[in-house]
PyMOL Python script that loads the backbone (N, CA, C, O; Angstrom):
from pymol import cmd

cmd.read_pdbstr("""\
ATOM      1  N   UNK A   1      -4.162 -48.872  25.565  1.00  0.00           N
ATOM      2  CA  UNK A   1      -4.641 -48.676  24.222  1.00  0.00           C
ATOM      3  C   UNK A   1      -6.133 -48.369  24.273  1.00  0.00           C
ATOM      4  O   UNK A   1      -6.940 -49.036  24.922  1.00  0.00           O
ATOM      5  N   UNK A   2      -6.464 -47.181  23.449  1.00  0.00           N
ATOM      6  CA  UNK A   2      -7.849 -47.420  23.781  1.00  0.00           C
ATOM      7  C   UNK A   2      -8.590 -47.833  22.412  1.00  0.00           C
ATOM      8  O   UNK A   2      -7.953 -47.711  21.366  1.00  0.00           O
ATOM      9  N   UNK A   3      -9.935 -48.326  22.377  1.00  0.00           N
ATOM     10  CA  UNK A   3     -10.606 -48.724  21.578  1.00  0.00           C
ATOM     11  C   UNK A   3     -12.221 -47.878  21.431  1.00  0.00           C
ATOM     12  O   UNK A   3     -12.887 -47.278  22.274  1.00  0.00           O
ATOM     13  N   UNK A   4     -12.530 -48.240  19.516  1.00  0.00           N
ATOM     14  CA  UNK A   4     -13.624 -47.196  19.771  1.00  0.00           C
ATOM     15  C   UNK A   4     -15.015 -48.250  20.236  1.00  0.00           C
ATOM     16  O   UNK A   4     -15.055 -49.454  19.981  1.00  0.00           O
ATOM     17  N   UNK A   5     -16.079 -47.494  20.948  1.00  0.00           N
ATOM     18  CA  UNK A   5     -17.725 -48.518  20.944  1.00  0.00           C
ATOM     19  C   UNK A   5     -18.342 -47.434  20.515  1.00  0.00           C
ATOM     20  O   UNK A   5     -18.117 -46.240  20.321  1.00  0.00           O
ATOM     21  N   UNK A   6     -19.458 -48.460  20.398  1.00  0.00           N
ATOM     22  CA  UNK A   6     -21.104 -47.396  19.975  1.00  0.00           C
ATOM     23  C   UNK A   6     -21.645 -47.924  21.448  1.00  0.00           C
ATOM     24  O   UNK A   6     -21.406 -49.015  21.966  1.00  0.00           O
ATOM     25  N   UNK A   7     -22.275 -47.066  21.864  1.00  0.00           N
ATOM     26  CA  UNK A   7     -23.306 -47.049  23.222  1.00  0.00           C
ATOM     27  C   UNK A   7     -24.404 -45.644  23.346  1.00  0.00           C
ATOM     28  O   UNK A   7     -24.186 -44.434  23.413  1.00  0.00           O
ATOM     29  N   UNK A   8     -25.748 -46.528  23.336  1.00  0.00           N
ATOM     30  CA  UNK A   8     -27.026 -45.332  23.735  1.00  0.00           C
ATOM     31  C   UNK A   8     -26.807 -45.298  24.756  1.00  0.00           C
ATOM     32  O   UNK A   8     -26.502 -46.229  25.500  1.00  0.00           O
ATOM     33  N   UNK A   9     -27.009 -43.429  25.140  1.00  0.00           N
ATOM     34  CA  UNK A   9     -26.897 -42.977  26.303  1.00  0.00           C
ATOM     35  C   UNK A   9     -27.839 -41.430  26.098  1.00  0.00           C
ATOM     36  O   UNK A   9     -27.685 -40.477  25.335  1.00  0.00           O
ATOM     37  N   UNK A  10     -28.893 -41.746  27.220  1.00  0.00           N
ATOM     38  CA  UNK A  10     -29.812 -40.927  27.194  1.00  0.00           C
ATOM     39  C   UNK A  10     -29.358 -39.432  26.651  1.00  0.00           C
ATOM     40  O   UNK A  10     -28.191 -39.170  26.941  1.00  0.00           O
ATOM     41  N   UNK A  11     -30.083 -38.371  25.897  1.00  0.00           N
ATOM     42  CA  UNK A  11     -29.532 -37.376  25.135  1.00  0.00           C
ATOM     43  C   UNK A  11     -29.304 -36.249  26.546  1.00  0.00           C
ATOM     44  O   UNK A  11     -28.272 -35.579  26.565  1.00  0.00           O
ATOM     45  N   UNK A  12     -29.950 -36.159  27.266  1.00  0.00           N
ATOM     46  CA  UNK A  12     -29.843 -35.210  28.786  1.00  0.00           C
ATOM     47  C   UNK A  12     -28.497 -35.737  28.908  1.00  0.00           C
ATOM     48  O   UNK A  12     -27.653 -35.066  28.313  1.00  0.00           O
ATOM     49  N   UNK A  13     -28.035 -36.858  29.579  1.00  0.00           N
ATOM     50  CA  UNK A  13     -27.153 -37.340  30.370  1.00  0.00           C
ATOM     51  C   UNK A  13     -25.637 -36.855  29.288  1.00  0.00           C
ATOM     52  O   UNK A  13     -24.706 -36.244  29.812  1.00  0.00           O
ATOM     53  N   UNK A  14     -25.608 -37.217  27.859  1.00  0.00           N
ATOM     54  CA  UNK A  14     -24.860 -36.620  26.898  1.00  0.00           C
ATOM     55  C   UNK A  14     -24.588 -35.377  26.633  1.00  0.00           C
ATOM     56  O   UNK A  14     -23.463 -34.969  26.346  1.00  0.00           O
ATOM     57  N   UNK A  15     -26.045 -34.393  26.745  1.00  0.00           N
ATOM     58  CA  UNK A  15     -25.278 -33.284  26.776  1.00  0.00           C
ATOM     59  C   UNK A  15     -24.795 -32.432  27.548  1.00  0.00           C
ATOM     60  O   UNK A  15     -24.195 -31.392  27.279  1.00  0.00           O
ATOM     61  N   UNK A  16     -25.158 -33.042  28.874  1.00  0.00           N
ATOM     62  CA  UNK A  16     -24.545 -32.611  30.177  1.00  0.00           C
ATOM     63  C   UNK A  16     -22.543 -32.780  30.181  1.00  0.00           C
ATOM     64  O   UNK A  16     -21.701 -32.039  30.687  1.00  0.00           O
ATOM     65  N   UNK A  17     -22.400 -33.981  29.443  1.00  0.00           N
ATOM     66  CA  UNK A  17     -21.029 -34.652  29.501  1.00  0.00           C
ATOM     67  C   UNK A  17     -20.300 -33.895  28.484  1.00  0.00           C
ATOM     68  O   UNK A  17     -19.200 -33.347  28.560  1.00  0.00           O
ATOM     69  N   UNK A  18     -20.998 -33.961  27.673  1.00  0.00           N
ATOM     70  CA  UNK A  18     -20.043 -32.597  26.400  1.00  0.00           C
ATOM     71  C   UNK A  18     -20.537 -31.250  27.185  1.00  0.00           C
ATOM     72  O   UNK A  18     -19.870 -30.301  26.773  1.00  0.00           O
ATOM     73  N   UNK A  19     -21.303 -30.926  27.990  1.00  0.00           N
ATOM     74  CA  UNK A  19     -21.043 -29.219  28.321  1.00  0.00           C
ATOM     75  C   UNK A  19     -19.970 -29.477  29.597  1.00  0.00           C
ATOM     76  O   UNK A  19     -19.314 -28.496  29.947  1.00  0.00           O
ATOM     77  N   UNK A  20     -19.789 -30.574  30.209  1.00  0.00           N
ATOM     78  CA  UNK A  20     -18.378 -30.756  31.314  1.00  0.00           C
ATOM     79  C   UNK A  20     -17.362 -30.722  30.375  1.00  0.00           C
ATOM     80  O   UNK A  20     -16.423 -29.955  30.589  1.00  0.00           O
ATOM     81  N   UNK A  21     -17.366 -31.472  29.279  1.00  0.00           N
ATOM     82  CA  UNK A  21     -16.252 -32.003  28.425  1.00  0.00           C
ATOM     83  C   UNK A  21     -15.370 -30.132  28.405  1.00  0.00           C
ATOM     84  O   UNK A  21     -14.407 -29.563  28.919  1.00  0.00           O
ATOM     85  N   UNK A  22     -16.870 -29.744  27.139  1.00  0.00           N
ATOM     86  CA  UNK A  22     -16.225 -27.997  27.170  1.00  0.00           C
ATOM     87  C   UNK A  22     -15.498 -27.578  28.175  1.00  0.00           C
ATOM     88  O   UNK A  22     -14.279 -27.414  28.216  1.00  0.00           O
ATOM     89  N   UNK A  23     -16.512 -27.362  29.209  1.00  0.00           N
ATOM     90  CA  UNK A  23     -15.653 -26.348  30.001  1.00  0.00           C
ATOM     91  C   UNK A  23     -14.818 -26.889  30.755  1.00  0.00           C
ATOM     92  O   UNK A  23     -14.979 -26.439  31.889  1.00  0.00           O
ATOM     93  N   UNK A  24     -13.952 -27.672  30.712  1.00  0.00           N
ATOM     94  CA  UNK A  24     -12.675 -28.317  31.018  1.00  0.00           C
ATOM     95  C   UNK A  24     -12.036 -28.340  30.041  1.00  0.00           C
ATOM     96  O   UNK A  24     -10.877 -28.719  30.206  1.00  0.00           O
ATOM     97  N   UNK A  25     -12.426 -27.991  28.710  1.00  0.00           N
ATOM     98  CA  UNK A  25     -11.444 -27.859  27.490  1.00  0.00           C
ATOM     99  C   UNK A  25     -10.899 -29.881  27.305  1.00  0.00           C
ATOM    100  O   UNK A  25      -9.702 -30.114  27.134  1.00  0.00           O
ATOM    101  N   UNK A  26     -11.617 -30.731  27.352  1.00  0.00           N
ATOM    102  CA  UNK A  26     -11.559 -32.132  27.215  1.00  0.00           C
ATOM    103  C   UNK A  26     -12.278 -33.018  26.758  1.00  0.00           C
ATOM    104  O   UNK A  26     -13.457 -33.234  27.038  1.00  0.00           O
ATOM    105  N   UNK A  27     -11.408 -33.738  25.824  1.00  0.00           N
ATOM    106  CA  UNK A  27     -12.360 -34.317  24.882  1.00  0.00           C
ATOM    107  C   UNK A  27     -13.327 -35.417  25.662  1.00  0.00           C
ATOM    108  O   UNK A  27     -12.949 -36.198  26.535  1.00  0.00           O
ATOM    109  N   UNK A  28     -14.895 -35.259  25.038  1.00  0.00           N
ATOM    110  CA  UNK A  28     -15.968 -36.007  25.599  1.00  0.00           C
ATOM    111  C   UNK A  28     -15.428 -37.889  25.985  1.00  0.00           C
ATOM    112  O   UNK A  28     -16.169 -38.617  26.645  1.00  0.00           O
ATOM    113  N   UNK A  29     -14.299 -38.294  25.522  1.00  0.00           N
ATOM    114  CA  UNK A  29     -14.443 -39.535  25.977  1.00  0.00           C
ATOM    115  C   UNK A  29     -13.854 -39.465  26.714  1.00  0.00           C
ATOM    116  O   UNK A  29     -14.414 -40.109  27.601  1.00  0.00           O
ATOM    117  N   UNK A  30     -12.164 -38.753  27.419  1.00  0.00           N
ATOM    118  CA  UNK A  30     -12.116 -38.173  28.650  1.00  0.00           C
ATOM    119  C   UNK A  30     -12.839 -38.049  29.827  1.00  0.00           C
ATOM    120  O   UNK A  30     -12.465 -38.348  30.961  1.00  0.00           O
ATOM    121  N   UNK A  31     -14.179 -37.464  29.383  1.00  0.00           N
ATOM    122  CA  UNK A  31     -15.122 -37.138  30.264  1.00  0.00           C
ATOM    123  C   UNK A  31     -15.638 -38.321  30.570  1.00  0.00           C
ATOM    124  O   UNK A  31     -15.692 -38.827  31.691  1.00  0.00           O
ATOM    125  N   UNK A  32     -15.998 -38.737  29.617  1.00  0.00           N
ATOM    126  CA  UNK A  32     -16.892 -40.491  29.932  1.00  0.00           C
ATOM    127  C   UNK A  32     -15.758 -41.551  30.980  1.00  0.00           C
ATOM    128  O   UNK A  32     -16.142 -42.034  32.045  1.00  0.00           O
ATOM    129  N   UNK A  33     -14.457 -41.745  30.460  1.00  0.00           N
ATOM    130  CA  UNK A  33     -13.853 -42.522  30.940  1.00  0.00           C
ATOM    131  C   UNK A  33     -13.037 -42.089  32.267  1.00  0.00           C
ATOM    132  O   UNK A  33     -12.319 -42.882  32.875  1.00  0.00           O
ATOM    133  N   UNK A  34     -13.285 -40.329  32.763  1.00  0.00           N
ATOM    134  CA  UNK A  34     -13.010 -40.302  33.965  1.00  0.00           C
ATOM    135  C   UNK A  34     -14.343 -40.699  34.795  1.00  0.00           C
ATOM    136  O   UNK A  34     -14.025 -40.887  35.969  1.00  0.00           O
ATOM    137  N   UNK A  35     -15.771 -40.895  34.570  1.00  0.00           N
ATOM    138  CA  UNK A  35     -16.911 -41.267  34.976  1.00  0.00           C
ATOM    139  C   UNK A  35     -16.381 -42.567  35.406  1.00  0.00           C
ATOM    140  O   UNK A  35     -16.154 -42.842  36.584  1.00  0.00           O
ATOM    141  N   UNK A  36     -16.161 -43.489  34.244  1.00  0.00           N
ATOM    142  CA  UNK A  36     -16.656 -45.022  34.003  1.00  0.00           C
ATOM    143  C   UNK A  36     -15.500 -45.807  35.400  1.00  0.00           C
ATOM    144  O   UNK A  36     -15.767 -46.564  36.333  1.00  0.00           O
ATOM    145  N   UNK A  37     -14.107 -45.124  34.902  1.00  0.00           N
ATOM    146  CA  UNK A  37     -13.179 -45.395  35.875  1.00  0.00           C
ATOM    147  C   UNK A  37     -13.411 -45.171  37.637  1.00  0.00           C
ATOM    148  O   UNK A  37     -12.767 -45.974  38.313  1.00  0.00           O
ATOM    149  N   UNK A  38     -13.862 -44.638  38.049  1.00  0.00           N
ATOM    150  CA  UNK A  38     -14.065 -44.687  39.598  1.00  0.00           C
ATOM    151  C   UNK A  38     -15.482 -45.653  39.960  1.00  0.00           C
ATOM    152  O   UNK A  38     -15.476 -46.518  40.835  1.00  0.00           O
ATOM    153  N   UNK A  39     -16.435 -45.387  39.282  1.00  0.00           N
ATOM    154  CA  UNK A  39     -17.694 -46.197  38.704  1.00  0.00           C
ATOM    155  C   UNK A  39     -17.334 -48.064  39.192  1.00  0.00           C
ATOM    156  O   UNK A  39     -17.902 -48.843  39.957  1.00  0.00           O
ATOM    157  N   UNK A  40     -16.077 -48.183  38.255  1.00  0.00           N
ATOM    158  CA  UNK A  40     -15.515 -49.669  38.125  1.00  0.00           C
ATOM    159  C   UNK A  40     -14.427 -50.213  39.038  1.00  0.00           C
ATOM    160  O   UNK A  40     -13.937 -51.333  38.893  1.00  0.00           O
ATOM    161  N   UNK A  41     -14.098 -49.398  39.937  1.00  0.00           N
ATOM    162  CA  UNK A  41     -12.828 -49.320  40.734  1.00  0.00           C
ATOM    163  C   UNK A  41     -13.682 -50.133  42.450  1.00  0.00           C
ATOM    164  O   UNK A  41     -14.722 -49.663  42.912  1.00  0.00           O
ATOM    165  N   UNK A  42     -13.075 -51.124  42.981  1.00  0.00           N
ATOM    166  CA  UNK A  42     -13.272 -51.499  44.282  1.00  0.00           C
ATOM    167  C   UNK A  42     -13.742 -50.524  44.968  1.00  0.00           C
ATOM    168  O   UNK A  42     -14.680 -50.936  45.651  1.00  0.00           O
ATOM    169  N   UNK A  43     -13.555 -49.471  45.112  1.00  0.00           N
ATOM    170  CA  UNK A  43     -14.358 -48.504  45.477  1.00  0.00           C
ATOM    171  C   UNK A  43     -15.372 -48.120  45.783  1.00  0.00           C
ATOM    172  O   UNK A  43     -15.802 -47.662  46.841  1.00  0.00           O
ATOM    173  N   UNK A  44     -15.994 -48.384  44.394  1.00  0.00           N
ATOM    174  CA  UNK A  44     -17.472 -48.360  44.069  1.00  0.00           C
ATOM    175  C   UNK A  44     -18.544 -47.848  45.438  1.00  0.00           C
ATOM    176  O   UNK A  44     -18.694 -48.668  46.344  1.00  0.00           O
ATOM    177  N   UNK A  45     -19.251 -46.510  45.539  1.00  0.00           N
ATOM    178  CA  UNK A  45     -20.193 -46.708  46.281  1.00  0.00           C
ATOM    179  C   UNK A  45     -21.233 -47.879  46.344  1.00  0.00           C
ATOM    180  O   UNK A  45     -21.549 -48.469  45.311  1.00  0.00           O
ATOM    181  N   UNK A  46     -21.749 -48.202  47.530  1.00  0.00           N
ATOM    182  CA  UNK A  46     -23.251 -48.939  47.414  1.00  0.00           C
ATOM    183  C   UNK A  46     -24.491 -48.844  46.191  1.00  0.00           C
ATOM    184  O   UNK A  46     -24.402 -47.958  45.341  1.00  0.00           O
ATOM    185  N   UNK A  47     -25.041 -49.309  46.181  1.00  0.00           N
ATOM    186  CA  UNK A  47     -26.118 -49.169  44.979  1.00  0.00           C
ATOM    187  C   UNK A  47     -26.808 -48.275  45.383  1.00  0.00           C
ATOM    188  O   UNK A  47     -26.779 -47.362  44.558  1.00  0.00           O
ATOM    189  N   UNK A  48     -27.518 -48.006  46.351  1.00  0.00           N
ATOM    190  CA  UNK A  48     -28.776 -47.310  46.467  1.00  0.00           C
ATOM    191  C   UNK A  48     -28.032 -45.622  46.404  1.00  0.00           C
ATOM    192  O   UNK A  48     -28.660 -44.746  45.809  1.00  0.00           O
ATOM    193  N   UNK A  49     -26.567 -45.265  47.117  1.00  0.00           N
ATOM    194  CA  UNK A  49     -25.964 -44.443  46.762  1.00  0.00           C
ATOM    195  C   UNK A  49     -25.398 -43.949  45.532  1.00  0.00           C
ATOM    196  O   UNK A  49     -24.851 -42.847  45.509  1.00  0.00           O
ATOM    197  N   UNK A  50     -25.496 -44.759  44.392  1.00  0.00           N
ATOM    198  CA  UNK A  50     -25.280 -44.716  43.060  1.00  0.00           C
ATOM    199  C   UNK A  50     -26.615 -44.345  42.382  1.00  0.00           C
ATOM    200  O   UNK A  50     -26.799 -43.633  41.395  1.00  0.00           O
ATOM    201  N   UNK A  51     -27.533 -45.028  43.185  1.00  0.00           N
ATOM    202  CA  UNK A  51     -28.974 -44.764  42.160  1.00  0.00           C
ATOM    203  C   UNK A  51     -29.402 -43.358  42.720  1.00  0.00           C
ATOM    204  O   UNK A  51     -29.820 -42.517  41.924  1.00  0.00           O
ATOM    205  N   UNK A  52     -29.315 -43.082  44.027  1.00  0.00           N
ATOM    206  CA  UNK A  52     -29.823 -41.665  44.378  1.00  0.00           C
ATOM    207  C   UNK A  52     -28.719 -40.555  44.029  1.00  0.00           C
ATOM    208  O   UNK A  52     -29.024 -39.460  44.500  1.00  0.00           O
ATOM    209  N   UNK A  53     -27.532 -40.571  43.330  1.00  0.00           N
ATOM    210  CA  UNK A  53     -26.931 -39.866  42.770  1.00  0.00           C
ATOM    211  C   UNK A  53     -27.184 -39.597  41.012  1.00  0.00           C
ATOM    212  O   UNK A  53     -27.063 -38.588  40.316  1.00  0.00           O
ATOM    213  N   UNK A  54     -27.491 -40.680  40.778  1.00  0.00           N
ATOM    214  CA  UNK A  54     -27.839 -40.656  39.561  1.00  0.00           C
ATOM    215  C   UNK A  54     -29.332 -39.954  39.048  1.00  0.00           C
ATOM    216  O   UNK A  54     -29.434 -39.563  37.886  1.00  0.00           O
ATOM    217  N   UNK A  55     -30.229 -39.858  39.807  1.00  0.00           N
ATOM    218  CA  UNK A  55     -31.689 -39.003  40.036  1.00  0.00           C
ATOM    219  C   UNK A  55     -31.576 -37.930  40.332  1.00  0.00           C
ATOM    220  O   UNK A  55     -32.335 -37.054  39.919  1.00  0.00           O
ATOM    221  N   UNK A  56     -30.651 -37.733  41.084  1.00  0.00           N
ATOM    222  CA  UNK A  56     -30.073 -36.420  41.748  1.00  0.00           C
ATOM    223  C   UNK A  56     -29.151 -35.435  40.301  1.00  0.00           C
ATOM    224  O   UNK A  56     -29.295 -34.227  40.115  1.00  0.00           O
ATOM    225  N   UNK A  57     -28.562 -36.041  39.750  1.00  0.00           N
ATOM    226  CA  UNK A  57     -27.392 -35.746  39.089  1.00  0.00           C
ATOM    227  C   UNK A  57     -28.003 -35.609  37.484  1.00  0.00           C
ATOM    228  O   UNK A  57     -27.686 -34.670  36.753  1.00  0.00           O
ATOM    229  N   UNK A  58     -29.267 -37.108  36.922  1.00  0.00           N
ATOM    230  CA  UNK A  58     -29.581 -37.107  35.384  1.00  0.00           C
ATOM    231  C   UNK A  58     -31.254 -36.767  35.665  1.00  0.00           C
ATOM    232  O   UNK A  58     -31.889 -36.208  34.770  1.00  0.00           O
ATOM    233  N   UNK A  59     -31.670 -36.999  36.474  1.00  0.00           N
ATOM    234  CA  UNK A  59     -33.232 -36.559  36.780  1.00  0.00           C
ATOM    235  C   UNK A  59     -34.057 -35.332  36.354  1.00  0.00           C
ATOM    236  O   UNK A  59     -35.205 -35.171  35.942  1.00  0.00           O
ATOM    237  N   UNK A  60     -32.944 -34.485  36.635  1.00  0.00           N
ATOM    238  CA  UNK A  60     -33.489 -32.676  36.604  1.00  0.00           C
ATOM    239  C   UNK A  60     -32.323 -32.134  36.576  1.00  0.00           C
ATOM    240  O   UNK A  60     -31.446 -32.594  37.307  1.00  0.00           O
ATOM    241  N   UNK A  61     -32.055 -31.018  35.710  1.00  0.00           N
ATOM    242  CA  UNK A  61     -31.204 -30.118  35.449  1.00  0.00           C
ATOM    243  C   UNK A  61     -30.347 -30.064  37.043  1.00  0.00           C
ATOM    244  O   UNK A  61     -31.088 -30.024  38.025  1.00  0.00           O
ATOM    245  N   UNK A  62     -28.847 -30.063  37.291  1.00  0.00           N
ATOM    246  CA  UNK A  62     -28.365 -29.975  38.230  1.00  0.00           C
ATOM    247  C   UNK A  62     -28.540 -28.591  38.925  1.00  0.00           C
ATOM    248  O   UNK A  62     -28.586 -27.524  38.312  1.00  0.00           O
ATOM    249  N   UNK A  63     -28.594 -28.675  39.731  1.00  0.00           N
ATOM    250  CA  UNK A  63     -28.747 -27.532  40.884  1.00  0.00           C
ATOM    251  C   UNK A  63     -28.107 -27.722  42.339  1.00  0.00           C
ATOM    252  O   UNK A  63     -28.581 -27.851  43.468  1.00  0.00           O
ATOM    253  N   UNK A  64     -27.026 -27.687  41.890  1.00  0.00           N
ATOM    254  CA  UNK A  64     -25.867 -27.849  42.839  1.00  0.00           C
ATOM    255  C   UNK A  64     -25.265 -26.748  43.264  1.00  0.00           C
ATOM    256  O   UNK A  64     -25.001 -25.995  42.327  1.00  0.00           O
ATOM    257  N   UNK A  65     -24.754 -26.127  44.910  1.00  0.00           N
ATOM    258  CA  UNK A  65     -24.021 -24.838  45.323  1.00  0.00           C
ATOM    259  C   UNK A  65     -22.585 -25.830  45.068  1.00  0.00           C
ATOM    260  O   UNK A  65     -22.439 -27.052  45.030  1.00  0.00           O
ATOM    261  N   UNK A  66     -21.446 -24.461  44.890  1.00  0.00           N
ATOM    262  CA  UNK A  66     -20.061 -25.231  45.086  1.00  0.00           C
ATOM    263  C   UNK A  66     -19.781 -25.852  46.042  1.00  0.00           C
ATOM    264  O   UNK A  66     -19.074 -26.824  45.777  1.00  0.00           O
ATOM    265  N   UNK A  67     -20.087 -25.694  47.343  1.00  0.00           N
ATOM    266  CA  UNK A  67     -20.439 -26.337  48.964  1.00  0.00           C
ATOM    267  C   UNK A  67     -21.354 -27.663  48.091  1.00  0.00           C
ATOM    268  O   UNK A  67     -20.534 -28.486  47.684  1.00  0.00           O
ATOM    269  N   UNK A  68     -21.972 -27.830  47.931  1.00  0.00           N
ATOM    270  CA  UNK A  68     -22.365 -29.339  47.822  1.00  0.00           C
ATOM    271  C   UNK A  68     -21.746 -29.783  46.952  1.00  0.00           C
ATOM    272  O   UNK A  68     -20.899 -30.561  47.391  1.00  0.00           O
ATOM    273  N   UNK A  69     -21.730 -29.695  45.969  1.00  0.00           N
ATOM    274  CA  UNK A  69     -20.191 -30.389  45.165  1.00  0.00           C
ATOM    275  C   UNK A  69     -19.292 -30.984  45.919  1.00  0.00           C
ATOM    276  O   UNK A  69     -19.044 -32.176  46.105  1.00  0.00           O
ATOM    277  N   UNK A  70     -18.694 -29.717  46.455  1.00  0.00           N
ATOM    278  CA  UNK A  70     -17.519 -30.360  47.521  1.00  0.00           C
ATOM    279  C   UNK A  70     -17.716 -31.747  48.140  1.00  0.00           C
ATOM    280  O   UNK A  70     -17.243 -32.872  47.982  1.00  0.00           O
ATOM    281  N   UNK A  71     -19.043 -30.883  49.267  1.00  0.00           N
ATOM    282  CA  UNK A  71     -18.961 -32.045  49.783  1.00  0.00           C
ATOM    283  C   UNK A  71     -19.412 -33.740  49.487  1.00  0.00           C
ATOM    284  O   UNK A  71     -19.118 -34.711  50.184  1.00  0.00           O
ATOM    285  N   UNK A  72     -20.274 -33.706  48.129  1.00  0.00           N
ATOM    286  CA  UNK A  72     -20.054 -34.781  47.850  1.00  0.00           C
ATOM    287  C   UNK A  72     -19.188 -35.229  46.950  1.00  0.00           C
ATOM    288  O   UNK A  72     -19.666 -35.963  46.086  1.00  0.00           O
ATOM    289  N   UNK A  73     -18.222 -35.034  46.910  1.00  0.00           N
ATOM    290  CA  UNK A  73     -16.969 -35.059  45.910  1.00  0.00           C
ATOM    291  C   UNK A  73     -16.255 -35.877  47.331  1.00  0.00           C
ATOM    292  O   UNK A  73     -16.048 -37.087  47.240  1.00  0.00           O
ATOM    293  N   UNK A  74     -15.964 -35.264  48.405  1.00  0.00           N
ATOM    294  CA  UNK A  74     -15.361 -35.589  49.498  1.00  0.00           C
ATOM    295  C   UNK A  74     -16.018 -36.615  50.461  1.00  0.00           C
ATOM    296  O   UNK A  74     -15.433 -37.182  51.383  1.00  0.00           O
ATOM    297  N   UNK A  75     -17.573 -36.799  50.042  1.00  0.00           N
ATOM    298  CA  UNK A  75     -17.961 -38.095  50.957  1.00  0.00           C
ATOM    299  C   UNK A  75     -17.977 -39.067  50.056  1.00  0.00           C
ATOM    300  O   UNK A  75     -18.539 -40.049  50.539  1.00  0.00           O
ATOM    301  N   UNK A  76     -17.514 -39.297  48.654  1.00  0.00           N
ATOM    302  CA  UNK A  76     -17.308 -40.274  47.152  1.00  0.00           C
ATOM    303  C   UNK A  76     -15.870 -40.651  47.628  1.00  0.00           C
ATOM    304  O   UNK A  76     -15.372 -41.772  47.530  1.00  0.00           O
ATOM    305  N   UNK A  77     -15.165 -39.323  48.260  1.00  0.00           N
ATOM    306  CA  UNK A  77     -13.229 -40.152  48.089  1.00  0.00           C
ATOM    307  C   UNK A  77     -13.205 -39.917  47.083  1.00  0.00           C
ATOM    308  O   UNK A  77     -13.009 -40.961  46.461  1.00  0.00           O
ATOM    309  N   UNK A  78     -13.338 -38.649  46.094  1.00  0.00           N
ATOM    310  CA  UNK A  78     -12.927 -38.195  44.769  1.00  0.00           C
ATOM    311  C   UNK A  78     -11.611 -37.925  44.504  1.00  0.00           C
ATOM    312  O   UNK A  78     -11.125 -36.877  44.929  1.00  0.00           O
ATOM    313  N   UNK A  79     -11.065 -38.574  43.975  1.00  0.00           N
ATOM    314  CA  UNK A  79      -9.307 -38.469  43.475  1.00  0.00           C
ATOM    315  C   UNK A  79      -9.091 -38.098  41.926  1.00  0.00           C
ATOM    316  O   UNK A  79      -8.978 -38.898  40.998  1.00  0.00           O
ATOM    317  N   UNK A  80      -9.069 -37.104  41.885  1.00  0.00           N
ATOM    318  CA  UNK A  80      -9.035 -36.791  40.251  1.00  0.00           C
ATOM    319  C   UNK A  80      -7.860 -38.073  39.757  1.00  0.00           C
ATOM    320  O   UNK A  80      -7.365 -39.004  40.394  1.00  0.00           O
ATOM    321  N   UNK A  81      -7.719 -37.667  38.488  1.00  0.00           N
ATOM    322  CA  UNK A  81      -6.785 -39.148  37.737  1.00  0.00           C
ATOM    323  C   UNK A  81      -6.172 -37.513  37.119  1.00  0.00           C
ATOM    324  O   UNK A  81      -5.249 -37.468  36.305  1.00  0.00           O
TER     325      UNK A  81
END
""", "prot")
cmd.dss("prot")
cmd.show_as("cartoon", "prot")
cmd.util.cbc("prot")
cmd.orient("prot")
């Protein structure tokens, strides 16, 4: 079941998530809750690997090749849902 919240979330980091949301054609809480879910999962990278992704990722406009994507998609253990 899902339920609704209110949560501030920096306006960069938001409209990055609605321009993923778009171009996947999926609604923005989709987007959030495929984030939040691997995020919360035993899984979980280390911290300092979470914080240097997150600088990397909300810091400055992304500037990522499809080759780095990949490969950090594949050193995360990215499993789509």
């Amino acid at each position: 079941m899902k339920k609704r919240v209110s949560i501030l979330i920096e306006e960069e980091v938001i409209r990055h998530a609605k321009q993923r949301a778009f171009e996947e054609g999926r609604p923005l809480s989709d987007v959030i809750q495929g984030a939040l879910v691997p995020f919360l999962s035993s899984e979980v990278p280390d911290l300092r690997k979470r914080e240097k992704a997150y600088q990397f990722f909300c810091g400055q406009p992304i500037r990522l090749s499809r080759k780095q994507f990949k490969e950090i998609l594949r050193e995360e253990n990215f499993k789509p849902h």
